[in-house]
MARMAR-521351 format. One record per residue (C-alpha): x, y, z; residue in one letter; residue number from 1. Coordinates in steps of 0.1 Angstrom, whole numbers, plus 5000, padded with zeros to 4 digits. Example, Ala and Ser with C-alpha at 12.3 -4.5 7.8 and 13.67 -1.06 7.14 Angstrom:
2
c1 5123	c2 4955	c3 5078	res a	n 1
c1 5137	c2 4989	c3 5071	res s	n 2
END
This chain:
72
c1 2754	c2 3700	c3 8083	res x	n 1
c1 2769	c2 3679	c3 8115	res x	n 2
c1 2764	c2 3648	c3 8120	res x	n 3
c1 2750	c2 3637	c3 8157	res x	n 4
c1 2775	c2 3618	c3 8178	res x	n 5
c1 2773	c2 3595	c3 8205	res x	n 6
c1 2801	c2 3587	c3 8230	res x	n 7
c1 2804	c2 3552	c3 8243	res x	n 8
c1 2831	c2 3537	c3 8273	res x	n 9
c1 2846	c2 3505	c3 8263	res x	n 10
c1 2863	c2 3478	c3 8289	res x	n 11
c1 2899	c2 3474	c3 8271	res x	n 12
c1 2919	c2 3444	c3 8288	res x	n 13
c1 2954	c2 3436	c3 8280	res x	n 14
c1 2968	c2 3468	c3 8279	res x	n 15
c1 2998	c2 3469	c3 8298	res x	n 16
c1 3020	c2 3500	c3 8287	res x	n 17
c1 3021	c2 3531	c3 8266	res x	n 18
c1 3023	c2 3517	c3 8234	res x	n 19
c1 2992	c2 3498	c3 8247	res x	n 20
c1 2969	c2 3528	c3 8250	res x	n 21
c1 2987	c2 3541	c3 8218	res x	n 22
c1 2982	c2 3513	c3 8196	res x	n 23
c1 2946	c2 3510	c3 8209	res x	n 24
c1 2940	c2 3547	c3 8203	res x	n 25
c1 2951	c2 3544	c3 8165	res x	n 26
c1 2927	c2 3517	c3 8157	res x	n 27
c1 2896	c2 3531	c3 8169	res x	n 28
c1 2907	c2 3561	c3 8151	res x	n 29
c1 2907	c2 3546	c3 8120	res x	n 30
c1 2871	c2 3536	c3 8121	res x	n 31
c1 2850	c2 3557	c3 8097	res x	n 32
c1 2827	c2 3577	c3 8116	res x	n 33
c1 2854	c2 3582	c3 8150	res x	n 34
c1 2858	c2 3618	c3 8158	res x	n 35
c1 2878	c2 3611	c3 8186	res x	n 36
c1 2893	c2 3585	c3 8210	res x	n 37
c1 2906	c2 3585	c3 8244	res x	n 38
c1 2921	c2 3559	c3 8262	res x	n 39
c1 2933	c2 3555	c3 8294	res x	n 40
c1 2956	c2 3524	c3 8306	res x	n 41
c1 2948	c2 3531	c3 8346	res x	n 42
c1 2912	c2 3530	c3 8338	res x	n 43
c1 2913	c2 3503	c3 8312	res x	n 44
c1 2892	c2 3519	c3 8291	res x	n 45
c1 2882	c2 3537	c3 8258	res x	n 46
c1 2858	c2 3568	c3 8252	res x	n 47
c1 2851	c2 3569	c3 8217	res x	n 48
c1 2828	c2 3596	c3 8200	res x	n 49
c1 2814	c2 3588	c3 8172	res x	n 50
c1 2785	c2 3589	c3 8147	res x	n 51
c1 2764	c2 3559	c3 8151	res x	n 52
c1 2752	c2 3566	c3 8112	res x	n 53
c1 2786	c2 3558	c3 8105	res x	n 54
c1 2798	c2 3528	c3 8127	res x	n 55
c1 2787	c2 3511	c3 8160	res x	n 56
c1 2795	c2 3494	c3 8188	res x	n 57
c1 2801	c2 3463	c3 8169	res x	n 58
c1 2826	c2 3479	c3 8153	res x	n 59
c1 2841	c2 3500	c3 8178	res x	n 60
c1 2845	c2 3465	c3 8193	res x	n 61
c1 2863	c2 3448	c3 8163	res x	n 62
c1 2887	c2 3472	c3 8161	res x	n 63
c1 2897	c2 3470	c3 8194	res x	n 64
c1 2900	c2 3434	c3 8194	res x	n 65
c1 2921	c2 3432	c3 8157	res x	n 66
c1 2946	c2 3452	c3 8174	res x	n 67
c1 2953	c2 3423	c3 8199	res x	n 68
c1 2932	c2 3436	c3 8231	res x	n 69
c1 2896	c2 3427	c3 8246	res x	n 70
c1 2867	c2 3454	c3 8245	res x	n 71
c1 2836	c2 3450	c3 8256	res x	n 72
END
């Protein structure tokens, strides 16, 4: 049985390098419920897919922002 996903595109400020996108990239991973995360630094953003049974935007959110960047 598969669980339904849902992809949302967050605003990430602050990134300014690599290890930016990186850093970012391992927190949302790390979210129960992420099957995948892709940021970019150019775009200054985030595509996350996830299942919203699992975790949310709230969350998706959070993590973003406990690893020292702003998401919205």
């Amino acid at each position: 049985m598969f669980d339904k996903t849902e992809t949302l595109t967050l605003q990430v400020e602050g990134m300014t390098c690599p290890h930016c996108v990186q850093h970012v990239q391992e927190a949302l991973k790390a979210v129960k419920g992420v099957k995948s995360a892709k940021v970019s630094l150019e775009a200054k953003s985030a595509q996350v897919t996830y299942v919203p049974a699992k975790t949310g935007k709230e969350e998706l959110v959070k993590a973003v922002e406990a690893s020292g960047y702003t998401a919205r």
